[in-house]
C-alpha positions in Angstrom: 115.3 80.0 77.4 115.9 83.5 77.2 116.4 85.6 80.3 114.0 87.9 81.9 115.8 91.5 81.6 113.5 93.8 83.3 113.5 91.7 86.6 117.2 91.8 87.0 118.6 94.1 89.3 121.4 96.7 88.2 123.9 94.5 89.9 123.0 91.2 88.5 122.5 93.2 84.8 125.8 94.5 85.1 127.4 90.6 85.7 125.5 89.4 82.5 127.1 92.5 80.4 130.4 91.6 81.8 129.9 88.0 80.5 129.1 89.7 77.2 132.2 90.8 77.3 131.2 94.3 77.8 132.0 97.3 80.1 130.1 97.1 83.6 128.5 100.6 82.8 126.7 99.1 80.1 124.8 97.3 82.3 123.8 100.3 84.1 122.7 102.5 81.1 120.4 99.5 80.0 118.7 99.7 83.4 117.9 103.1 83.5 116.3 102.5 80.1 114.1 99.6 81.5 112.9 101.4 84.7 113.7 104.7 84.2 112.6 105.4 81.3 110.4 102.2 80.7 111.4 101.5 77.7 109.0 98.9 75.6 112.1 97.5 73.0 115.6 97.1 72.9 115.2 99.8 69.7 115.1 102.9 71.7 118.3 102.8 73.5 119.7 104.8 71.6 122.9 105.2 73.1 123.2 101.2 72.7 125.3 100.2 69.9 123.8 98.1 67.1 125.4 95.3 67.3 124.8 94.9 71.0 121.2 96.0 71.1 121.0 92.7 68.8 122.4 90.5 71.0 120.7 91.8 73.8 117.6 90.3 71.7 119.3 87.0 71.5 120.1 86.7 75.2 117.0 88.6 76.7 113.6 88.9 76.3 111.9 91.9 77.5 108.5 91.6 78.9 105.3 94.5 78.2 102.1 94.2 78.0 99.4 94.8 75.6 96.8 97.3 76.6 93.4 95.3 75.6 91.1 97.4 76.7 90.2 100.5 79.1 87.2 101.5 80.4 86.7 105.0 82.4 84.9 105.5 84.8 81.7 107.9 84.7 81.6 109.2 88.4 85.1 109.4 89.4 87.5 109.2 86.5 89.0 106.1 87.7 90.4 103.9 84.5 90.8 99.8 84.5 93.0 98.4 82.2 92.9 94.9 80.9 96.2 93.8 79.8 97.6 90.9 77.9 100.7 89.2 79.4 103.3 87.9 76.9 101.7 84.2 77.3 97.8 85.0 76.3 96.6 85.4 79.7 94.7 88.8 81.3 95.3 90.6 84.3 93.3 94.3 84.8 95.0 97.1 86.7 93.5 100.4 88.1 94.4 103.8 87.6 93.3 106.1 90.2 93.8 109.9 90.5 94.2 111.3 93.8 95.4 115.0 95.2 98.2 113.4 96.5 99.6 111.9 93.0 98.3 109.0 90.4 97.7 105.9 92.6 98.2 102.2 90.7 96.3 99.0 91.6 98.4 96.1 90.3 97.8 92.6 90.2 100.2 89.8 91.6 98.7 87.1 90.0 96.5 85.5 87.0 93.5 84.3 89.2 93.8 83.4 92.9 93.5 80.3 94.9 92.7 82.2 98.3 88.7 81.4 97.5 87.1 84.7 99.5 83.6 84.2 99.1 83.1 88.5 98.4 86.1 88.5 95.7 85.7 88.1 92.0 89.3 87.9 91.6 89.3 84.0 92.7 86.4 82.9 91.1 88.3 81.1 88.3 91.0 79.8 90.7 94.5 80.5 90.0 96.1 80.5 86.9 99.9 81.3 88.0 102.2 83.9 89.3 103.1 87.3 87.8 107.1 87.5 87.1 108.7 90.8 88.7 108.7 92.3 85.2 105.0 91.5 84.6 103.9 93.6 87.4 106.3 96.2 87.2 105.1 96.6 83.5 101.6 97.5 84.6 102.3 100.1 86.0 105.3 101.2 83.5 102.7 100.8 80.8 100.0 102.9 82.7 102.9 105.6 82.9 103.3 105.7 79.7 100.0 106.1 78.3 98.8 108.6 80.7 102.2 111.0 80.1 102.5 111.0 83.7 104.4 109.6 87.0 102.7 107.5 89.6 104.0 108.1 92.7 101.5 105.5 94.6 101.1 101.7 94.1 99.1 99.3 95.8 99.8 95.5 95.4 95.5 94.7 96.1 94.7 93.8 92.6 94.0 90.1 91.6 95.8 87.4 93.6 97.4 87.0 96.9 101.1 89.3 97.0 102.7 87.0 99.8 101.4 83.9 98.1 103.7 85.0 95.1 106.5 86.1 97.7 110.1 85.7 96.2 108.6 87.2 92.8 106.7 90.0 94.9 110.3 91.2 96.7 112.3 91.3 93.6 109.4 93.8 92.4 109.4 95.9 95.4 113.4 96.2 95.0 113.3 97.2 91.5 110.4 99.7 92.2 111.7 101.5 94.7 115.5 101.5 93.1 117.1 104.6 93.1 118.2 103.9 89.8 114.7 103.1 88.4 111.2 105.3 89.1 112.5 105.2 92.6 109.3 105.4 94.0 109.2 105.5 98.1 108.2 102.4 99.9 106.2 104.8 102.4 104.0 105.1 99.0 103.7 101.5 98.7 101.0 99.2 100.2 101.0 95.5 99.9 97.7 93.3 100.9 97.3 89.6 102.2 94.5 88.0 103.6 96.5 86.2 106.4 99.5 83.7 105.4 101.0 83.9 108.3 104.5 82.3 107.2 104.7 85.3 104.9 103.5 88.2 106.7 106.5 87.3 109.4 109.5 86.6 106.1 108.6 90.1 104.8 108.5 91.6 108.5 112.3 90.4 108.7 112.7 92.3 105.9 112.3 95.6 107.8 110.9 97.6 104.9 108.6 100.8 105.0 106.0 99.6 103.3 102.3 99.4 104.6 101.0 95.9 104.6 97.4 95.7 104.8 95.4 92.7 106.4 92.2 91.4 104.5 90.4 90.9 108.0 86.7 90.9 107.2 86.0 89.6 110.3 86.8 89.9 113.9 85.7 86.6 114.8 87.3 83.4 113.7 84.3 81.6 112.8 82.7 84.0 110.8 85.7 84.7 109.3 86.4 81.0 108.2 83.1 80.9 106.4 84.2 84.4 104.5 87.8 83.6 103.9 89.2 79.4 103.8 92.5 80.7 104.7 91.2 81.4 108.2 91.3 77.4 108.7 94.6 77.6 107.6 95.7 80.0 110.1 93.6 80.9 113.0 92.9 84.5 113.9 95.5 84.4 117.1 97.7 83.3 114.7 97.2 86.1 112.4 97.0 88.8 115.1 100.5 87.6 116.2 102.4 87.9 113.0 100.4 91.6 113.0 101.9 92.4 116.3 105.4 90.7 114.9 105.4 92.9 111.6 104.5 95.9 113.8 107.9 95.3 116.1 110.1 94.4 113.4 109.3 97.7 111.3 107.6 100.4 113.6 104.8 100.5 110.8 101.4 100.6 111.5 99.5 98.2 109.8 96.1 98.6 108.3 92.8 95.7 108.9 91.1 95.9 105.6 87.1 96.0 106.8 84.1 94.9 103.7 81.3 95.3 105.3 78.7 92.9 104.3 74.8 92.8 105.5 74.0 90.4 108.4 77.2 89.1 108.1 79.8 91.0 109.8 78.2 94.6 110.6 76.3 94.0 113.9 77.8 96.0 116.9 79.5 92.8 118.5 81.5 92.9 115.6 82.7 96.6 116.0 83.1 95.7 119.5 85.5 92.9 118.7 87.2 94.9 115.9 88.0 97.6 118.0 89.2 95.4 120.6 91.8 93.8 118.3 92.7 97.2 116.1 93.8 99.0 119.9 95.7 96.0 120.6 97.5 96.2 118.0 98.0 99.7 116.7 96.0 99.1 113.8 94.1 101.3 111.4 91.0 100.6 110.2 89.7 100.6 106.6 86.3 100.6 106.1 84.5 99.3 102.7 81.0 98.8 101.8 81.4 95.1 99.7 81.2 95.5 96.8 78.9 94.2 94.5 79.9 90.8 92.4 76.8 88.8 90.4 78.6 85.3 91.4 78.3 85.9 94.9 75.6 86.2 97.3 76.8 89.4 100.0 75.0 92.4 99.9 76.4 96.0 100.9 75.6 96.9 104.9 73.4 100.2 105.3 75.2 100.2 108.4 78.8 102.1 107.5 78.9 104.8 109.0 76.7 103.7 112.2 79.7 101.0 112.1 82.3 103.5 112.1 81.5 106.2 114.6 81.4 103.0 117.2 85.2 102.0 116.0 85.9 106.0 116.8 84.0 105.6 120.0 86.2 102.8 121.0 89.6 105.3 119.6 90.0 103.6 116.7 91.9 105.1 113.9 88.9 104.5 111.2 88.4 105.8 107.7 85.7 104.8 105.3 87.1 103.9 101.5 86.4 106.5 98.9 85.5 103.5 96.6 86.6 104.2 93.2 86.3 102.8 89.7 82.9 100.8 91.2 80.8 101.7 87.9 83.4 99.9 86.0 83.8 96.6 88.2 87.6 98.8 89.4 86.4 98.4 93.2 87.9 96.3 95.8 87.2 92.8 94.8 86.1 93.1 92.1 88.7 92.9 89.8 88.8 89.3 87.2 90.5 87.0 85.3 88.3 87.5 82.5 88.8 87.9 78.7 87.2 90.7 76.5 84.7 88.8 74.4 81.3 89.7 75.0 82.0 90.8 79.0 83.9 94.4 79.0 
């Protein structure tokens, strides 16, 4: 089986040269081609002999992804791209243009297994995990089509990151390489709805990124009836490995918030979430849920009512700018879901 080129590091691409029986800095001018400049074949490094580019396609396959569709969005401008992976299957990724820079949504995975009831993403289960390459290449891909840099990504797209975790880490270190697009991990955020083993493995890793806690629920039986992880790992639980990636890294960490009517918007909830955002440090991100046909939650008039009692209680609080919603872009509601008759 051919190796996976794009999700070696410099270091590990230089070894493979050497067994080549090439110079070491070969192995570095072949990396800055795949995630520098993003190259899509082994053709266009042009400062790549012949005869090696060759057997770099007998040793190596290089991943990219087909663009299958985009649609735009009418209100916003936000773009969602359906992509085909090298083995058939879909993921959709989401451009989204901000002052600050161009903003990626990625996806970790084909499907997800988590089974939150507001999420369209894990409707169809989980197919498998995305290689390093395969999410690097969404967002090399959306680079390239767009003639322009991203300098923010967000790892919120389909699937659970930390239930994908040794791929995820390899993609963070080739993301924010120096050698590569060398994009800051202050400029990355990474999601999870809770796997506790996980959230306290990547704390160790003392990064700068922001990791971003799918709460949805300040209590822990209304949050197991939203999210079956939560009998998996109770809330305490959860809230510890917060505190624990707070004192390993010194970054604030960030309770993602769908509000959903009669389910988690009444004022005991925003007394609770406030309650467990001080403790901690936390931000707070608020979202109207989305709308998804499968499921049965409907958006909570009650937002802002919601959010001036978090800044009552001096909570950090922000509501999301939802973008891309037009187009199914929004938070959960990106799908595993083909083309035929549904785009």
């Amino acid at each position: 089986m051919k190796k996976d080129i794009r999700s070696l590091t410099v270091e590990e691409l230089k070894k493979e040269l050497t067994e080549m029986g090439e110079k070491p800095f070969r192995g570095s001018q072949i990396y800055e081609w795949l995630h520098a400049r993003t190259a899509c074949s082994f053709d266009e490094m042009s400062n790549i002999s012949t005869a090696l580019r060759q057997r770099l396609r007998e040793r190596f396959m290089l991943v990219t992804l087909e663009e299958v569709s985009v649609q735009v969005s009418k209100v916003d401008g936000t773009k969602k791209f359906l992509f085909r992976l090298p083995d058939g299957n879909v993921v959709e990724s989401v451009l989204m243009r901000y002052h600050h820079g161009n903003s990626v949504c990625i996806s970790s995975q084909v499907g997800c297994r988590m089974g939150c009831r507001f999420c369209a993403s894990t409707l169809d289960g989980l197919e498998r995990s995305l290689l390093p390459s395969e999410m690097l290449e969404q967002i090399y891909a959306i680079s390239r089509l767009i003639e322009e840099r991203v300098s923010h990504v967000v790892v919120m797209g389909m699937g659970e990151p930390l239930d994908n975790y040794d791929n995820l880490l390899r993609f963070l270190t080739l993301l924010t390489d120096e050698k590569g697009l060398h994009i800051s991990q202050r400029n990355i955020t990474v999601s999870t709805c809770g796997l506790v083993p996980e959230m306290k493995r990547l704390a160790n890793e003392k990064l700068q990124i922001t990791l971003a806690l799918s709460l949805h629920a300040a209590f822990q039986e209304k949050r197991e009836r939203i999210m079956p992880v939560a009998r998996r790992y109770c809330l305490d639980e959860v809230m510890e490995a917060c505190a624990y990636y707070y004192g390993q890294t010194g970054r604030r960490m960030t309770f993602e918030y769908s509000l959903a009517r009669g389910v988690n918007d009444t004022d005991e909830d925003a007394k609770e979430l406030a309650r467990l955002a001080r403790r901690l440090h936390c931000h707070v991100n608020l979202i109207a849920v989305n709308p998804v046909r499968e499921c049965s939650f409907a958006e909570s008039g009650r937002v802002q009512s919601f959010r001036k009692m978090l800044e009552e209680k001096k909570v950090n609080v922000t509501v999301r700018r939802e973008m891309g919603r037009d187009i199914d872009g929004a938070c959960g509601q990106l799908r595993r879901r083909h083309t035929e008759g549904k785009l």
